[in-house]
mmCIF file of the N, C-alpha and C atoms, coordinates in Angstrom:
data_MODEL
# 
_entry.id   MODEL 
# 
loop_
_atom_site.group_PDB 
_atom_site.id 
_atom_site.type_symbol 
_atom_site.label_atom_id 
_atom_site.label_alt_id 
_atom_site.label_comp_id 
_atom_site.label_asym_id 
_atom_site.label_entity_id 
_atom_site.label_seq_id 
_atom_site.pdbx_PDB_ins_code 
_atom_site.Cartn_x 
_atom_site.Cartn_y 
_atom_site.Cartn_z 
_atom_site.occupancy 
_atom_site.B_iso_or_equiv 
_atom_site.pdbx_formal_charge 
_atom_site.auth_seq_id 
_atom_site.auth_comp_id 
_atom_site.auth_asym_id 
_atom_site.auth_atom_id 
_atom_site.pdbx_PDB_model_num 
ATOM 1   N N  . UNK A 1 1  ? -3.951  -10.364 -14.793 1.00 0.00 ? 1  UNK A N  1 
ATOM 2   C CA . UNK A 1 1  ? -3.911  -8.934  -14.569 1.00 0.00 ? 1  UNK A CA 1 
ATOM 3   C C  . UNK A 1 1  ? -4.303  -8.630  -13.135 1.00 0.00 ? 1  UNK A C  1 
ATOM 4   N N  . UNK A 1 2  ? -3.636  -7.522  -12.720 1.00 0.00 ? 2  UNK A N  1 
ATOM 5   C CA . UNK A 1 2  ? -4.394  -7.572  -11.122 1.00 0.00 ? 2  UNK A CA 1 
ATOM 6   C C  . UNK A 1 2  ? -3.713  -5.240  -11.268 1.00 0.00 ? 2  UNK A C  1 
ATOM 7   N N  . UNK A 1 3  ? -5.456  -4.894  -11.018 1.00 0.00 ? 3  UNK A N  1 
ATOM 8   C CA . UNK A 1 3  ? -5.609  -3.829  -11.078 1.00 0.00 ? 3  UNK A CA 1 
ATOM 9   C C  . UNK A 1 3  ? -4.855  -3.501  -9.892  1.00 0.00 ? 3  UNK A C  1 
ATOM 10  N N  . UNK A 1 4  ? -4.658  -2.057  -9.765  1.00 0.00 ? 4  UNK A N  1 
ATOM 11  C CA . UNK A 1 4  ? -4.536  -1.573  -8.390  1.00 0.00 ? 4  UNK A CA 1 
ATOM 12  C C  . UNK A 1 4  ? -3.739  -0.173  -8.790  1.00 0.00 ? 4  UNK A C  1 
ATOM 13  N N  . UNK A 1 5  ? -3.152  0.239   -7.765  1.00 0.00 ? 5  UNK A N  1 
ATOM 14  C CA . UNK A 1 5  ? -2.581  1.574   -7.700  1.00 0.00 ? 5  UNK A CA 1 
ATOM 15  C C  . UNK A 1 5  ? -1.221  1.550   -8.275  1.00 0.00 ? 5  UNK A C  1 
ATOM 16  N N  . UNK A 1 6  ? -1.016  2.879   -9.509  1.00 0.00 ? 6  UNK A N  1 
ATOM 17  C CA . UNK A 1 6  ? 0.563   2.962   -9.550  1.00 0.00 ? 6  UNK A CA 1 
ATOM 18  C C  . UNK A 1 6  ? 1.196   4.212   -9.194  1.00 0.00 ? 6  UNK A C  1 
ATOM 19  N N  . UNK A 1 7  ? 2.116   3.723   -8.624  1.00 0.00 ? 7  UNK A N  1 
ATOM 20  C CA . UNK A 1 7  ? 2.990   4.969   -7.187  1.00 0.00 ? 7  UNK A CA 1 
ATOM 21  C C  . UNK A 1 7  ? 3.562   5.765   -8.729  1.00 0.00 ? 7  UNK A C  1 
ATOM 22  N N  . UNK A 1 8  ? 3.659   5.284   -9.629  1.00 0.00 ? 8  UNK A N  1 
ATOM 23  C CA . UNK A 1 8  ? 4.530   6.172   -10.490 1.00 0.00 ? 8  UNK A CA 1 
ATOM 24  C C  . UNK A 1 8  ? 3.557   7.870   -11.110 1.00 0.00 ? 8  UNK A C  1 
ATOM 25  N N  . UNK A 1 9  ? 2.236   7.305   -11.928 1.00 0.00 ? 9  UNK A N  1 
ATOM 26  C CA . UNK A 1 9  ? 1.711   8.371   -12.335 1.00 0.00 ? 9  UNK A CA 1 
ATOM 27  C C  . UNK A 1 9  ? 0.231   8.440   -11.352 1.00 0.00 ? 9  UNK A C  1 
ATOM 28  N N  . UNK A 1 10 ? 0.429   7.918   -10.086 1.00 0.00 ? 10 UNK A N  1 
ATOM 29  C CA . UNK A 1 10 ? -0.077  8.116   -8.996  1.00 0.00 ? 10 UNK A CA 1 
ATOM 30  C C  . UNK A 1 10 ? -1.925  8.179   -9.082  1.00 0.00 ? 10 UNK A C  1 
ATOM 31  N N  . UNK A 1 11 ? -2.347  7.031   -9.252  1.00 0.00 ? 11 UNK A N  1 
ATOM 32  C CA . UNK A 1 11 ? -3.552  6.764   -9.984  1.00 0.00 ? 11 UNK A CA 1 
ATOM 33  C C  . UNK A 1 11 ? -4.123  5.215   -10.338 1.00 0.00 ? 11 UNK A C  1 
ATOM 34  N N  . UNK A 1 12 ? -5.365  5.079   -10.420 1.00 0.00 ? 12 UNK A N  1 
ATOM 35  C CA . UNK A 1 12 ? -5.518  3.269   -10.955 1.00 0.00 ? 12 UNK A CA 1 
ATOM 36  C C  . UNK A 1 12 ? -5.395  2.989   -11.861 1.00 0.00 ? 12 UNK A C  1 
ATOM 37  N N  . UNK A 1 13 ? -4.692  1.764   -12.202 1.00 0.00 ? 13 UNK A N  1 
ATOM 38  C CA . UNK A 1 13 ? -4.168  1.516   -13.729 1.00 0.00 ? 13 UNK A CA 1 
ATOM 39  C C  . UNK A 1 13 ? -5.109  -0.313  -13.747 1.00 0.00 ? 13 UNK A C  1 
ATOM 40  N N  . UNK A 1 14 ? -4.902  -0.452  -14.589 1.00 0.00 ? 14 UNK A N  1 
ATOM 41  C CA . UNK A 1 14 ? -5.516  -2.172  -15.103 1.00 0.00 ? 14 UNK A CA 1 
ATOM 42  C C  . UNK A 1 14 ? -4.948  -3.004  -14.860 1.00 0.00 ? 14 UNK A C  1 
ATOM 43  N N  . UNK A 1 15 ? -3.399  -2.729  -14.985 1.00 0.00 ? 15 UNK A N  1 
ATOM 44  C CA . UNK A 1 15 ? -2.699  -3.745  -14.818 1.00 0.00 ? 15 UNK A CA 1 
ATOM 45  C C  . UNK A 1 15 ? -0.701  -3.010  -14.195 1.00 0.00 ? 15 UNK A C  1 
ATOM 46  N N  . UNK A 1 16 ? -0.975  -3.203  -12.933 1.00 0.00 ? 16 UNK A N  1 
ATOM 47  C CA . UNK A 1 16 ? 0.285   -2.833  -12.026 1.00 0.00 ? 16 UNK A CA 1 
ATOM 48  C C  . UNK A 1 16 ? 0.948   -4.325  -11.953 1.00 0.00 ? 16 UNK A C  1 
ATOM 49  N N  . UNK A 1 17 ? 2.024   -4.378  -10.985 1.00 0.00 ? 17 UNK A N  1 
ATOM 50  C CA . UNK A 1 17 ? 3.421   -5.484  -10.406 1.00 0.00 ? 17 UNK A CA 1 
ATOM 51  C C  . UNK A 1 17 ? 4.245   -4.413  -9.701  1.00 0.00 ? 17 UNK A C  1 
ATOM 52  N N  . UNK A 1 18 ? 5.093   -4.871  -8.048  1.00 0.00 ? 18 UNK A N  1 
ATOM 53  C CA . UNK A 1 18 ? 5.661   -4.453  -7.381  1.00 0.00 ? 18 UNK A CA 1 
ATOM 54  C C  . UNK A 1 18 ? 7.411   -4.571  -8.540  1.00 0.00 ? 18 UNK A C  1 
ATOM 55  N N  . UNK A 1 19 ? 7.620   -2.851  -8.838  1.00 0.00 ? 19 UNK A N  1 
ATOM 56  C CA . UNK A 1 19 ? 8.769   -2.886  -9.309  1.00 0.00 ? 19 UNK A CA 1 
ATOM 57  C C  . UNK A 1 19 ? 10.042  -2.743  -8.518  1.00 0.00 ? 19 UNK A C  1 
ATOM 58  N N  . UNK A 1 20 ? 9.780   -2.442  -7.564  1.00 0.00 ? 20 UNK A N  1 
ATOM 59  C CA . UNK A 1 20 ? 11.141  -2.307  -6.141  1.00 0.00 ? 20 UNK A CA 1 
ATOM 60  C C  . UNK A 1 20 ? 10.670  -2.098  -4.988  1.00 0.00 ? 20 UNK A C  1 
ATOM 61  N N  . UNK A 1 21 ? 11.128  -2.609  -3.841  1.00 0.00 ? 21 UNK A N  1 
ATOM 62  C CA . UNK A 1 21 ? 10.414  -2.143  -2.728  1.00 0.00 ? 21 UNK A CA 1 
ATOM 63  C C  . UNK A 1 21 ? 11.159  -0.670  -1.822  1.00 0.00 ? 21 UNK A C  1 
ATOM 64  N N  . UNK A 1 22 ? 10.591  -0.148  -0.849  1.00 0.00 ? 22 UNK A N  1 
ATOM 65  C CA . UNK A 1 22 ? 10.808  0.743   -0.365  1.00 0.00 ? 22 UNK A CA 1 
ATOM 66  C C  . UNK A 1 22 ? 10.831  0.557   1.261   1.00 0.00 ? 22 UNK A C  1 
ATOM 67  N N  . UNK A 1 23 ? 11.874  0.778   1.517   1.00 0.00 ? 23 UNK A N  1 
ATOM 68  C CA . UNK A 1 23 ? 12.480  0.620   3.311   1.00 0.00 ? 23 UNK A CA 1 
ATOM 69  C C  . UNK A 1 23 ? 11.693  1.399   4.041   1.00 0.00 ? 23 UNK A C  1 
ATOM 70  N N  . UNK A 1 24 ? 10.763  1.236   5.468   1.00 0.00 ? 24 UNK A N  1 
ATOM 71  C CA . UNK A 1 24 ? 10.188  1.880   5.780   1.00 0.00 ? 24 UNK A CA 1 
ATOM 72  C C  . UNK A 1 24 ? 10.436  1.784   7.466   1.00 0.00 ? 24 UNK A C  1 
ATOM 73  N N  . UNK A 1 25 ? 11.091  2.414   7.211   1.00 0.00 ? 25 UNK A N  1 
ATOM 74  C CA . UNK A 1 25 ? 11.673  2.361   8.723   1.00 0.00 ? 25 UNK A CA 1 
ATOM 75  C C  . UNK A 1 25 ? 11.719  1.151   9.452   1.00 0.00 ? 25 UNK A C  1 
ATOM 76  N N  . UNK A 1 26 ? 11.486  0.888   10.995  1.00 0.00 ? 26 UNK A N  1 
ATOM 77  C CA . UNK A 1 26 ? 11.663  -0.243  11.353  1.00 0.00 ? 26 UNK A CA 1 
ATOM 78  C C  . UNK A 1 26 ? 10.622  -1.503  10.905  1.00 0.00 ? 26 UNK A C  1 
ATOM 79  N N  . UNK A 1 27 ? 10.128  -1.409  10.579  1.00 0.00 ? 27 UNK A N  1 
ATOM 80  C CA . UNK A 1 27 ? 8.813   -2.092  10.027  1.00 0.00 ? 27 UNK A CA 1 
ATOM 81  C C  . UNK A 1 27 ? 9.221   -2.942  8.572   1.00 0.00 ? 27 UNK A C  1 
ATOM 82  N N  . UNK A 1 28 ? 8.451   -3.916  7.959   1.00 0.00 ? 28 UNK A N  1 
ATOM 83  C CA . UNK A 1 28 ? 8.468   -4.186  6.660   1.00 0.00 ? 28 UNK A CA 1 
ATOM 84  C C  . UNK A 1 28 ? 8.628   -3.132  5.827   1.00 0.00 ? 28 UNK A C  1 
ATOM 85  N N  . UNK A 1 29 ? 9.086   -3.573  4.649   1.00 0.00 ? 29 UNK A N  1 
ATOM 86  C CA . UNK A 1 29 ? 9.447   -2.806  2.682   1.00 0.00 ? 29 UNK A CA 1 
ATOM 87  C C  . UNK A 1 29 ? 7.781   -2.603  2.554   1.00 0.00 ? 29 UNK A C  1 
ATOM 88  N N  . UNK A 1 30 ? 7.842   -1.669  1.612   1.00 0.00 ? 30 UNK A N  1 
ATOM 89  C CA . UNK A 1 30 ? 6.601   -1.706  0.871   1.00 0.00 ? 30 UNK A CA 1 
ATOM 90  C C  . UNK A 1 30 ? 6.912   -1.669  -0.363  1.00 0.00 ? 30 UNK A C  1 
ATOM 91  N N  . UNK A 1 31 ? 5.717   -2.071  -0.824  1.00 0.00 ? 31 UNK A N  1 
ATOM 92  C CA . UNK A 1 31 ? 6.071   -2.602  -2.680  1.00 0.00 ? 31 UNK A CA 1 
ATOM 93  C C  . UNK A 1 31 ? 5.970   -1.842  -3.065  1.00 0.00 ? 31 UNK A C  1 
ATOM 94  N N  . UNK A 1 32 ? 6.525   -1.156  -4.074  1.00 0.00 ? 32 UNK A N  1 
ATOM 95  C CA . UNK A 1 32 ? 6.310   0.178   -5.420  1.00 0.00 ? 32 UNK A CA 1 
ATOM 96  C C  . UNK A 1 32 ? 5.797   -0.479  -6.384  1.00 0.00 ? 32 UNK A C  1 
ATOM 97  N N  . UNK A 1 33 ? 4.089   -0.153  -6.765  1.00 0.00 ? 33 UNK A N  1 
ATOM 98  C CA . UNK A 1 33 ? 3.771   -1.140  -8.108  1.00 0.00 ? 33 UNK A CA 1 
ATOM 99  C C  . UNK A 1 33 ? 3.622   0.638   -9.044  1.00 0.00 ? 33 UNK A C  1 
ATOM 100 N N  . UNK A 1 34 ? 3.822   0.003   -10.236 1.00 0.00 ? 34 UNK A N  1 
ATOM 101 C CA . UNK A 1 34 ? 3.900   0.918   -11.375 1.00 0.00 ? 34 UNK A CA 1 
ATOM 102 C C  . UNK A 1 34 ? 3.003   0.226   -12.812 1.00 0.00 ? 34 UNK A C  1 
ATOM 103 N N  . UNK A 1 35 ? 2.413   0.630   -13.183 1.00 0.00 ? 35 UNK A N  1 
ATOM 104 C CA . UNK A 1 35 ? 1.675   -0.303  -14.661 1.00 0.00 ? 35 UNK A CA 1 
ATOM 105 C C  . UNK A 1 35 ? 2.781   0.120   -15.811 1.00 0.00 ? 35 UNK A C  1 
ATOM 106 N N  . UNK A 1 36 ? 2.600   -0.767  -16.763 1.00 0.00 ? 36 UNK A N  1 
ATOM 107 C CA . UNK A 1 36 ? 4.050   -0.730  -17.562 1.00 0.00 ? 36 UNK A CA 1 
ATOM 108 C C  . UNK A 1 36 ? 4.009   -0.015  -18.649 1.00 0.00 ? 36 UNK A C  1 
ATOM 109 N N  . UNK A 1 37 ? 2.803   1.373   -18.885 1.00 0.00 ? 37 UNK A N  1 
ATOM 110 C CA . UNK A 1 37 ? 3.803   2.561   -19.469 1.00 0.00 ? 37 UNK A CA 1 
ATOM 111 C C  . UNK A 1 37 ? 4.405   3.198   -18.446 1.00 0.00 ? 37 UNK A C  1 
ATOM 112 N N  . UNK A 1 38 ? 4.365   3.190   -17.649 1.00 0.00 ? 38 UNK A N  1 
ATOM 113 C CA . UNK A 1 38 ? 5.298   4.127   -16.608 1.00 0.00 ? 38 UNK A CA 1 
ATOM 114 C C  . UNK A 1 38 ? 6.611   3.418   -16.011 1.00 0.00 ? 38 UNK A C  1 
ATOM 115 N N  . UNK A 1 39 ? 6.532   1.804   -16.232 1.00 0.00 ? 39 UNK A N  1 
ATOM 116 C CA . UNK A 1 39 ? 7.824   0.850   -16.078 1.00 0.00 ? 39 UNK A CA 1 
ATOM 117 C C  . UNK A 1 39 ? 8.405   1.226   -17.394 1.00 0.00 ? 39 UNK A C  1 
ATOM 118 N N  . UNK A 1 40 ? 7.648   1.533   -18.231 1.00 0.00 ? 40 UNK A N  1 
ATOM 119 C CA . UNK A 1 40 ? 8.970   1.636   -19.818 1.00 0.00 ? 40 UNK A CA 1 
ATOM 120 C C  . UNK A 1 40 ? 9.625   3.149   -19.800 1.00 0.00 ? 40 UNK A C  1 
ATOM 121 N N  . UNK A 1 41 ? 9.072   4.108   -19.134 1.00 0.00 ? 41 UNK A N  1 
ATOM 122 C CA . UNK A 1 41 ? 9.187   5.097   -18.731 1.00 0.00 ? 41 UNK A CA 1 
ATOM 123 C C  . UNK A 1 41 ? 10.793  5.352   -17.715 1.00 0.00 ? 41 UNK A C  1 
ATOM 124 N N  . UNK A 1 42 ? 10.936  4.598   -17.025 1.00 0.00 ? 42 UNK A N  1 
ATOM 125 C CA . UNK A 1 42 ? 11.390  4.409   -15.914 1.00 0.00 ? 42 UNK A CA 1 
ATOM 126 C C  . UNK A 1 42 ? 13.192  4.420   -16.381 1.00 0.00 ? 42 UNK A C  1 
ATOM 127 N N  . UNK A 1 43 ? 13.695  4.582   -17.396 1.00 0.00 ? 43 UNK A N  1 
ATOM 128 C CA . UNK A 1 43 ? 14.930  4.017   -17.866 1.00 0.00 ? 43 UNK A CA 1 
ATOM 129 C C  . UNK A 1 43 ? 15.813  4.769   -16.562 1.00 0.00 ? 43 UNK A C  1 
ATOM 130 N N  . UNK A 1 44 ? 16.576  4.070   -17.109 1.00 0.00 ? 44 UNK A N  1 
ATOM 131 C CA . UNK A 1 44 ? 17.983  4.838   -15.838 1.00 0.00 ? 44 UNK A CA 1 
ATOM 132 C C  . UNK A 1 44 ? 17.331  4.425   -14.548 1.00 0.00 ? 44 UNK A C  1 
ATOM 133 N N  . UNK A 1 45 ? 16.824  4.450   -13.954 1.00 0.00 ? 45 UNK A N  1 
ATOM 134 C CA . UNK A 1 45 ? 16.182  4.342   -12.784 1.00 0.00 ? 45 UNK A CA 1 
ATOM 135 C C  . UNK A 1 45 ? 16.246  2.395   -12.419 1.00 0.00 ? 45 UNK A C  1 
ATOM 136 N N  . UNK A 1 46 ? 17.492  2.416   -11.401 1.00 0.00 ? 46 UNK A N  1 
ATOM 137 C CA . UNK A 1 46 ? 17.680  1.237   -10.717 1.00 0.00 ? 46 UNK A CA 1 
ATOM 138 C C  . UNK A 1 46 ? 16.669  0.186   -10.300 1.00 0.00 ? 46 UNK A C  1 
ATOM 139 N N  . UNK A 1 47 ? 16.255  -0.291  -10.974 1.00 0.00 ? 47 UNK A N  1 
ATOM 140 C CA . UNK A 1 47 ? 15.231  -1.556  -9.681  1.00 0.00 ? 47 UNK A CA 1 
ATOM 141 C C  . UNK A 1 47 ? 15.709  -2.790  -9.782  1.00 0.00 ? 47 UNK A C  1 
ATOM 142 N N  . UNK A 1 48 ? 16.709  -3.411  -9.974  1.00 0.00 ? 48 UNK A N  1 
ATOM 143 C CA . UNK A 1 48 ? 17.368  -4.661  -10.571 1.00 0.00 ? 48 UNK A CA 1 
ATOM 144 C C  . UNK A 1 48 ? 16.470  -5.595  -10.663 1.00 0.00 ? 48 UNK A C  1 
ATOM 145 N N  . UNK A 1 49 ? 16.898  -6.815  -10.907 1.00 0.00 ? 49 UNK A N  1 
ATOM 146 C CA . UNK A 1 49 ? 16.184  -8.510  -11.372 1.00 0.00 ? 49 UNK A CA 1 
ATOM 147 C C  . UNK A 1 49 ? 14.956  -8.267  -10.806 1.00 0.00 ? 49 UNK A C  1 
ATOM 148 N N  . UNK A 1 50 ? 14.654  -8.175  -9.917  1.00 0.00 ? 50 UNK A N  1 
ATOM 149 C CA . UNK A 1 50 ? 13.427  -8.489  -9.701  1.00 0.00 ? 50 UNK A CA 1 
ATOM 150 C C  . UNK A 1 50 ? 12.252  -7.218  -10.570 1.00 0.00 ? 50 UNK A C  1 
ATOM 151 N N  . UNK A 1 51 ? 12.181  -6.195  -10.489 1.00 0.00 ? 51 UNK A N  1 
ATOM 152 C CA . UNK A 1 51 ? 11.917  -5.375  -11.344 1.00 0.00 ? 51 UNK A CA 1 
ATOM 153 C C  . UNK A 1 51 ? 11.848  -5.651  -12.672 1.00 0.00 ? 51 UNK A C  1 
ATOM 154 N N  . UNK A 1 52 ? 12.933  -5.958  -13.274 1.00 0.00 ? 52 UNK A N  1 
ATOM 155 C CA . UNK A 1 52 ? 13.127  -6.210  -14.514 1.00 0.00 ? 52 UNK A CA 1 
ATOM 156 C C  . UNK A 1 52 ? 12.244  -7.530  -15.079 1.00 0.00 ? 52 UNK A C  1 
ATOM 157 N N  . UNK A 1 53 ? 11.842  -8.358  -13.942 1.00 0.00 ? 53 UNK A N  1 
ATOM 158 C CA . UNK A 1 53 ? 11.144  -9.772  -14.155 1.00 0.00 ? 53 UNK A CA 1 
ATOM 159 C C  . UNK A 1 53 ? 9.584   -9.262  -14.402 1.00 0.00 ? 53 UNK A C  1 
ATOM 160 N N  . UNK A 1 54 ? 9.375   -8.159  -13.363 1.00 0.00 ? 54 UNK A N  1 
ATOM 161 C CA . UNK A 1 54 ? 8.055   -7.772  -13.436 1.00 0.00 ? 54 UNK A CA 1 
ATOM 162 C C  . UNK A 1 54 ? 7.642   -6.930  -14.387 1.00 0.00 ? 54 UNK A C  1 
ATOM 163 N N  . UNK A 1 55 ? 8.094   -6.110  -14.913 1.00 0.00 ? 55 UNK A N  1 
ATOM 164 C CA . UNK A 1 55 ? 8.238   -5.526  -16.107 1.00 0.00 ? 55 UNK A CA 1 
ATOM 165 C C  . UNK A 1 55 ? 7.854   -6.475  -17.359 1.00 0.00 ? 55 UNK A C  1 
ATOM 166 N N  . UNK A 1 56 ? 8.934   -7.617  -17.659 1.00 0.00 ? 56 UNK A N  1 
ATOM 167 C CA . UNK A 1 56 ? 8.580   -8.705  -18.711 1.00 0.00 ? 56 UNK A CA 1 
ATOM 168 C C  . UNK A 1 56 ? 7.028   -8.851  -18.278 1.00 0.00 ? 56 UNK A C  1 
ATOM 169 N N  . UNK A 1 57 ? 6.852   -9.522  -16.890 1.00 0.00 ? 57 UNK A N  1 
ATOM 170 C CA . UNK A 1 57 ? 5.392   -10.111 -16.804 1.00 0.00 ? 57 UNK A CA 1 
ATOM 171 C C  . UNK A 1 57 ? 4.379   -9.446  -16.849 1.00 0.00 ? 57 UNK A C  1 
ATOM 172 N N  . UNK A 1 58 ? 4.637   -7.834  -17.177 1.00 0.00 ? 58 UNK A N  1 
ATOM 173 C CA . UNK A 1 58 ? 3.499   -6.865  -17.571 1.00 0.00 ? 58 UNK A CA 1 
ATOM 174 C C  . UNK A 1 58 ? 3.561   -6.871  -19.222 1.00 0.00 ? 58 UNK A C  1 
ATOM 175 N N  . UNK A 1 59 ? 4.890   -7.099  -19.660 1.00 0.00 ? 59 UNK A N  1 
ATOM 176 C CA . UNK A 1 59 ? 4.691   -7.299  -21.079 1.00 0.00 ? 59 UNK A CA 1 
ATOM 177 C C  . UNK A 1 59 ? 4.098   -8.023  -21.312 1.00 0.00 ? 59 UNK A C  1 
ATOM 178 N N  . UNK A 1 60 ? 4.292   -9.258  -21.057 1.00 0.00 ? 60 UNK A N  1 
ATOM 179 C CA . UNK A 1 60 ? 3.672   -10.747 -21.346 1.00 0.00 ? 60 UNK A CA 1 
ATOM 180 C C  . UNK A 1 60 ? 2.203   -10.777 -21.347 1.00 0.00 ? 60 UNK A C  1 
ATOM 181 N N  . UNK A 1 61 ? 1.812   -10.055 -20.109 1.00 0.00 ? 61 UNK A N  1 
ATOM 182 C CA . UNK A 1 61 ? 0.241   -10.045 -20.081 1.00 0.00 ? 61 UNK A CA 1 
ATOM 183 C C  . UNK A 1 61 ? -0.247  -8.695  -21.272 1.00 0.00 ? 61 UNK A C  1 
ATOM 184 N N  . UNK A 1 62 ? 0.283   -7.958  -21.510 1.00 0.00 ? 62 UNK A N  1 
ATOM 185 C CA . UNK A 1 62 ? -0.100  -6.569  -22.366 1.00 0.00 ? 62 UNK A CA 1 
ATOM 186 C C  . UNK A 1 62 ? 0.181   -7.501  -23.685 1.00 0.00 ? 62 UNK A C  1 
ATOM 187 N N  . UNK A 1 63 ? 0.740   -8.556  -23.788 1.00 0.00 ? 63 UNK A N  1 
ATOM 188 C CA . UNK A 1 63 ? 0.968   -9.306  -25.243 1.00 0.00 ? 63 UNK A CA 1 
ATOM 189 C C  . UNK A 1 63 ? -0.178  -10.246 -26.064 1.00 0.00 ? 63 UNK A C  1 
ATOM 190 N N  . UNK A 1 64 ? -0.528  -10.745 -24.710 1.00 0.00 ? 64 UNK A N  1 
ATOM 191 C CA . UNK A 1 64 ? -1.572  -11.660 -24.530 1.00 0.00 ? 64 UNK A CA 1 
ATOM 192 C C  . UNK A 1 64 ? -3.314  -11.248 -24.846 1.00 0.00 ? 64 UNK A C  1 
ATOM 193 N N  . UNK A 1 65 ? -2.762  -10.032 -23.784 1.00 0.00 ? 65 UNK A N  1 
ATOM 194 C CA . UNK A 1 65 ? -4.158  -9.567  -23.762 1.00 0.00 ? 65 UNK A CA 1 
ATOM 195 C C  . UNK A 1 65 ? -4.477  -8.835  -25.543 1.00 0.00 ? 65 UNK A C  1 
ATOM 196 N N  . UNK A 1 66 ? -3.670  -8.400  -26.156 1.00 0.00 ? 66 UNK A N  1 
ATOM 197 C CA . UNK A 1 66 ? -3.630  -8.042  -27.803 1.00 0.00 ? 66 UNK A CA 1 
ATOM 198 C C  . UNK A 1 66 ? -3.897  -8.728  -28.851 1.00 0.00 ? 66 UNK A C  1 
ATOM 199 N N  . UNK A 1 67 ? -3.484  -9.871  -28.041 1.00 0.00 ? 67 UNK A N  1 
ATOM 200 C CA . UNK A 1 67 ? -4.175  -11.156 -28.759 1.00 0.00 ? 67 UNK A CA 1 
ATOM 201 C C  . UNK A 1 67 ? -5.323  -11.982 -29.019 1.00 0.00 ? 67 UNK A C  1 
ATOM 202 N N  . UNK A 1 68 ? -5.850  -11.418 -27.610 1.00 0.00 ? 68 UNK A N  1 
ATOM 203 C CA . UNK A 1 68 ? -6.907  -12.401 -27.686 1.00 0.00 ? 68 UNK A CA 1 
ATOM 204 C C  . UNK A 1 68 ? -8.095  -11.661 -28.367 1.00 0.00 ? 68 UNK A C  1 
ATOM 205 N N  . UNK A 1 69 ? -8.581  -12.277 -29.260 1.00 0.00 ? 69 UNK A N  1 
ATOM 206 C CA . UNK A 1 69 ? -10.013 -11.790 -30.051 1.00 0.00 ? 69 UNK A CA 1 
ATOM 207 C C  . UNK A 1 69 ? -11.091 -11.270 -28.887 1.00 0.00 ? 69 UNK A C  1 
ATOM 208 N N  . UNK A 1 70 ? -11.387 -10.285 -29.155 1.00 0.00 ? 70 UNK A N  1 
ATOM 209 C CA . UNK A 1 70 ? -12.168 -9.586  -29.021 1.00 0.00 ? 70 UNK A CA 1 
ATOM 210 C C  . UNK A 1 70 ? -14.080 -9.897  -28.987 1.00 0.00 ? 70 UNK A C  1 
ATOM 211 N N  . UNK A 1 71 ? -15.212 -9.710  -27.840 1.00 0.00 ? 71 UNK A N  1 
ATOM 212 C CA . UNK A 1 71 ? -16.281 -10.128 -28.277 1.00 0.00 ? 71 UNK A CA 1 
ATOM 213 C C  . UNK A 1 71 ? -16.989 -9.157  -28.821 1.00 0.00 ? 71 UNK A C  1 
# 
């Protein structure tokens, strides 16, 4: 899991991933991270393969983490 900021509902979430990047003039992309109710949120809205990979790997960890017993 790796906390941090999501550009989507603009706030700290537990668990974000860069879903598309964003062109920033002459300079490097910047990453758009989103936590994945706001990636399931997101339908229609283009971010191809790579997006779509990060998305799974927020599932995967939101799967995991449901799993594991509790102290």
């Amino acid at each position: 899991m790796s906390a941090g900021w999501c550009a989507w509902h603009r706030d700290r979430a537990e668990d974000v991933e860069p879903i598309f990047y964003e062109e920033r003039g002459s300079g490097p992309a910047a990453a758009i991270s989103v936590c994945l109710p706001c990636a399931r949120k997101m339908h229609g809205r283009p971010y191809g393969e790579a997006g779509r990979a990060a998305v799974k790997a927020l599932e995967g960890r939101a799967a995991e983490s449901r799993s594991r017993p509790r102290a």
